[in-house]
N, C-alpha and C positions, 0 to 999 in steps of 0.2 A: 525608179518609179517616176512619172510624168505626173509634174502639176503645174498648176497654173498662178498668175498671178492676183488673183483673186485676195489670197491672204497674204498680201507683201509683206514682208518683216523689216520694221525699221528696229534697229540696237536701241538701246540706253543713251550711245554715243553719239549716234547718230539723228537722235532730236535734242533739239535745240531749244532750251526752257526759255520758255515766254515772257518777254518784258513787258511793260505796263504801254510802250510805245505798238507794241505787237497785238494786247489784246484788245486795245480801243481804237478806236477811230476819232471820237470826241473822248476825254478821259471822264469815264464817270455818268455819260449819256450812251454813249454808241457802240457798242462792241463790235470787233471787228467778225462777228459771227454772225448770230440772228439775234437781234433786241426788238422787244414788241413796245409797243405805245397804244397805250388804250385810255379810252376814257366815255360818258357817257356821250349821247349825239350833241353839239353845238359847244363839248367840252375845250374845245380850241383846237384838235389834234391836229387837223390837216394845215391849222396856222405854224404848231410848233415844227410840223415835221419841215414846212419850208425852210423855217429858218434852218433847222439841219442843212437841208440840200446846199440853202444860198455861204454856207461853212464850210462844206465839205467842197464845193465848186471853186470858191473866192479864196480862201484861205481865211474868210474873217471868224473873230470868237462866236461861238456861240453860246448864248448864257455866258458871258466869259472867260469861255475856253475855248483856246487855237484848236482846230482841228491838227491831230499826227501826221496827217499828210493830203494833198487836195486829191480828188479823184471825181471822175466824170459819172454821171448818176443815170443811171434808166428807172423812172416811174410808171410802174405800171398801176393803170385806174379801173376803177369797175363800175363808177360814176358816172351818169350823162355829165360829160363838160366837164370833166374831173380836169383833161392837159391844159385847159382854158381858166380854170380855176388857179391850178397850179401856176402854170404862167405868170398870175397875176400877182399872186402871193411873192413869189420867188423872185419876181420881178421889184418887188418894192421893199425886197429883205437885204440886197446888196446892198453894202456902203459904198462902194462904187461904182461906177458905170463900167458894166463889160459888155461886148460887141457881141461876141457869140457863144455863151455859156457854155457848157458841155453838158448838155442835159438831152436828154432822149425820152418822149412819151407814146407810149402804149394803150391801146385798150386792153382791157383784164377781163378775158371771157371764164367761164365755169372751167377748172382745168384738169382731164386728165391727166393717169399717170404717164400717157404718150407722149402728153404735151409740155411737160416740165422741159426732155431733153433740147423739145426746139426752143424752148423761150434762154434756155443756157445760150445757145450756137448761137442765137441770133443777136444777144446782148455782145458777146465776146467778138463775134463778126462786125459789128458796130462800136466796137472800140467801147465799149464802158465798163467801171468796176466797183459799181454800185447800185444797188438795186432798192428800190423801195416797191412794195405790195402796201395796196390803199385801195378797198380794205380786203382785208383775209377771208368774209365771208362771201365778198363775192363772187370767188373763185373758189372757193372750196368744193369740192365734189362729194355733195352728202348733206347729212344731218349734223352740223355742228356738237350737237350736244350727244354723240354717238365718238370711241374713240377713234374709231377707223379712217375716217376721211380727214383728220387730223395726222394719222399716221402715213396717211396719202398726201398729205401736203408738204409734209416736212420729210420725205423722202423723197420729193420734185425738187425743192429749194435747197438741200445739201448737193446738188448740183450745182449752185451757184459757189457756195462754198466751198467747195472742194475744189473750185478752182480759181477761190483764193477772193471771192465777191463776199463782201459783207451783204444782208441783206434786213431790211428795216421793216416789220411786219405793222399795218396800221389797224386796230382790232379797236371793237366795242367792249365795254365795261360790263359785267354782268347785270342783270335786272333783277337782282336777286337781292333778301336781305334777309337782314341775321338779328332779333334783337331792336329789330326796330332801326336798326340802321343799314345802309348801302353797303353791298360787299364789294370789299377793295378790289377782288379777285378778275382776270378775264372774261368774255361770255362762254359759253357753251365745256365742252366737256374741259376737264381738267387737264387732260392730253394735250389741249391749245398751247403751254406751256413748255411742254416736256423736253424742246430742241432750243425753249430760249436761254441764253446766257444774261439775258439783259432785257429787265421790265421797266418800264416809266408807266407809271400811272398819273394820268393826269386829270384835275380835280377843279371845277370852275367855283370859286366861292364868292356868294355872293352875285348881285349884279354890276359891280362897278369896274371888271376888270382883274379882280383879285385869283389867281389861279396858284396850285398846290403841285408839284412831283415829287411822286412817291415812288424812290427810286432802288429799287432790289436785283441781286444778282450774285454769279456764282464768286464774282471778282468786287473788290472794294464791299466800303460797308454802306448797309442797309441808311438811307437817311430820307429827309424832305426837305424840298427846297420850294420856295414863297416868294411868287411873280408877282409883277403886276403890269398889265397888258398895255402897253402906251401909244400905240401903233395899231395896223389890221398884222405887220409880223415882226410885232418890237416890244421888248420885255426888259424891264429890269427886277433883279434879284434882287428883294426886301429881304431877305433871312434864310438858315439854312440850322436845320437842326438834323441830327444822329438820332440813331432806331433807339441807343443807349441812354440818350437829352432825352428824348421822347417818352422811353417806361419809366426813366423818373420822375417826370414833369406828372403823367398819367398818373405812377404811384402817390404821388405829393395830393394828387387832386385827389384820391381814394380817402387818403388819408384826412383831409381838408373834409371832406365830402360824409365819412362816420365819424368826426367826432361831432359835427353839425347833428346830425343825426343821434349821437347817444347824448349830446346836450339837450335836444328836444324830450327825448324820452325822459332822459332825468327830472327835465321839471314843470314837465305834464305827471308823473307819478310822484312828485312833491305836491305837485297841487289835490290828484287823488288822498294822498295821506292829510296832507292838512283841511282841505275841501270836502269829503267823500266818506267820511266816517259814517258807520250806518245804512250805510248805504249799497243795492244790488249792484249788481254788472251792469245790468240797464241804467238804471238813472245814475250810477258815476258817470258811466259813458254817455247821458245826455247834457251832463253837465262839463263833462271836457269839450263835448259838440258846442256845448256854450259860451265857453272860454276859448277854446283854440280852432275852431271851424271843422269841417268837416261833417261827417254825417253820422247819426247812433251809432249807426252796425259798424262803420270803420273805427270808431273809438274802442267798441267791445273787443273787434278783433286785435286794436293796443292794447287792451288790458290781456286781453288773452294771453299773449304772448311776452309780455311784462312779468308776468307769474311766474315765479321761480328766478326772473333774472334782475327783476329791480323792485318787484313789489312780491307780499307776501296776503294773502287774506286768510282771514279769519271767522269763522262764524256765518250766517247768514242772515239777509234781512234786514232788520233794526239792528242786530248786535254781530252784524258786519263791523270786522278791526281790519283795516289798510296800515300795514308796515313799508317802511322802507328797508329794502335789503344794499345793506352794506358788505362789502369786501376788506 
């Protein structure tokens, strides 16, 4: 029977398990596959991703970490003035003076799935073996928050990979929120994901320079690491905490956070029992609005909810009894 090599078979033997030097690029930032870096507009990205490039080019740390190996970078843009931008950035991120970087810039039009295989040929033709995409939706062919043109993207750029180019995706933050707060998450559909090995979220806090990476992925553990911007592409590393520091710190505040909260209750319904004898739901409850702020109806709604768990009542009217319920 005739086949083809479409389904090549490599053995057991004959792969070779992945060291830590193999699967990163920067240890911890870069995967040597696809890592995305997202964050909101004026987040820092296109500053951070410089300093990537001027690490991966120079051989100097980033965040300080040596890059595993230098290698010549193609950025593709989809920005007016994105390689002029770039330039400038990248240009003032070296610690040294180099004469002729290895850096190659592109414009990034909408990309079919035709045009993945030339933009492969033509990096590889051009000597580089690293790719940055800045940003993802310019190029994407489609509706973002559709899976498909997600699945069309990232079947163009495993061309890159497959022949051994790591590729650095620069994506927007979702505008989305959850609870009242920003979701950490990418934009557009959840497929945006599906081919990364490697996310950086990055998080501008505050306005004096202060920035957050939230750093997840299939390799190394989930953490954040706390910049502070000293430069237009120069940072140092104030602090670095684990996903595991993080949900105890979170838990410790839970915990901080209801006993605050059952010591309120406690003695506002001390004060019902000693204060409030005789007394309706209504006028307790105007009288804790009187002692502890707040409005009638949200007091009624504390007693409401007090009943049965810390306070007990009795009777109605005039010969209303307020207990305290012990354990």
């Amino acid at each position: 029977m005739t086949t083809t090599n479409k389904f090549k078979q490599r053995t057991y033997a004959e792969v070779n398990p992945l060291t830590d030097e193999d699967a990163w690029i920067i240890d911890g930032y870069v995967s040597s596959f696809h890592t995305m870096f997202y964050g909101e507009p004026k987040a820092g990205k296109s500053s951070l991703v410089s300093a990537v490039i001027a690490s991966v080019v120079s051989g100097q740390p980033f965040l300080g970490v040596s890059p595993n190996r230098k290698m010549r970078v193609a950025v593709f843009g989809s920005d007016d003035g994105a390689a002029e931008e770039y330039r400038e950035r990248i240009g003032s991120a070296f610690t040294e003076d180099l004469e002729s970087p290895p850096i190659g810039f592109y414009d990034l039009p909408v990309m079919s799935a035709s045009d993945w295989p030339e933009a492969v040929a033509q990096v590889i033709e051009d000597g580089y073996d690293f790719v940055v995409i800045d940003n993802v939706e310019g190029c994407i062919d489609g509706d973002p928050n559709q899976s498909q043109p997600w699945q069309r993207l990232y079947a163009g750029t495993k061309g890159f990979i497959a022949k051994g180019i790591p590729v650095l995706l620069v994506h927007h933050a979702s505008d989305k929120s959850f609870q009242g707060s920003k979701s950490s998450k990418p934009g557009g559909h959840y497929k945006a994901t599906a081919s990364v090995r490697h996310r950086v979220h990055i998080r501008k806090i505050g306005k004096i320079g202060k920035m957050e990476l939230d750093l997840v992925g299939n390799r190394g553990q989930e953490r954040t690491v706390k910049l502070m911007r000293t430069g237009l592409v120069e940072y140092d590393v104030t602090g670095e905490e684990t996903a595991e520091e993080m949900q105890a710190e979170s838990e410790k505040t839970k915990r901080t956070r209801d006993k605050a909260v059952m010591d309120a209750n406690l003695e506002k319904s001390k004060f019902v029992v000693a204060h409030c004898q005789g007394m309706s739901d209504r006028d307790a409850a105007s009288s804790l609005a009187a002692k502890f702020g707040g409005t009638e109806e949200g007091q009624k709604t504390f007693l409401r909810h007090m009943k049965g768990a810390l306070l007990d009542k009795q009777g109605r009217g005039s010969r209303t009894s307020w207990e305290l319920l012990t354990s």
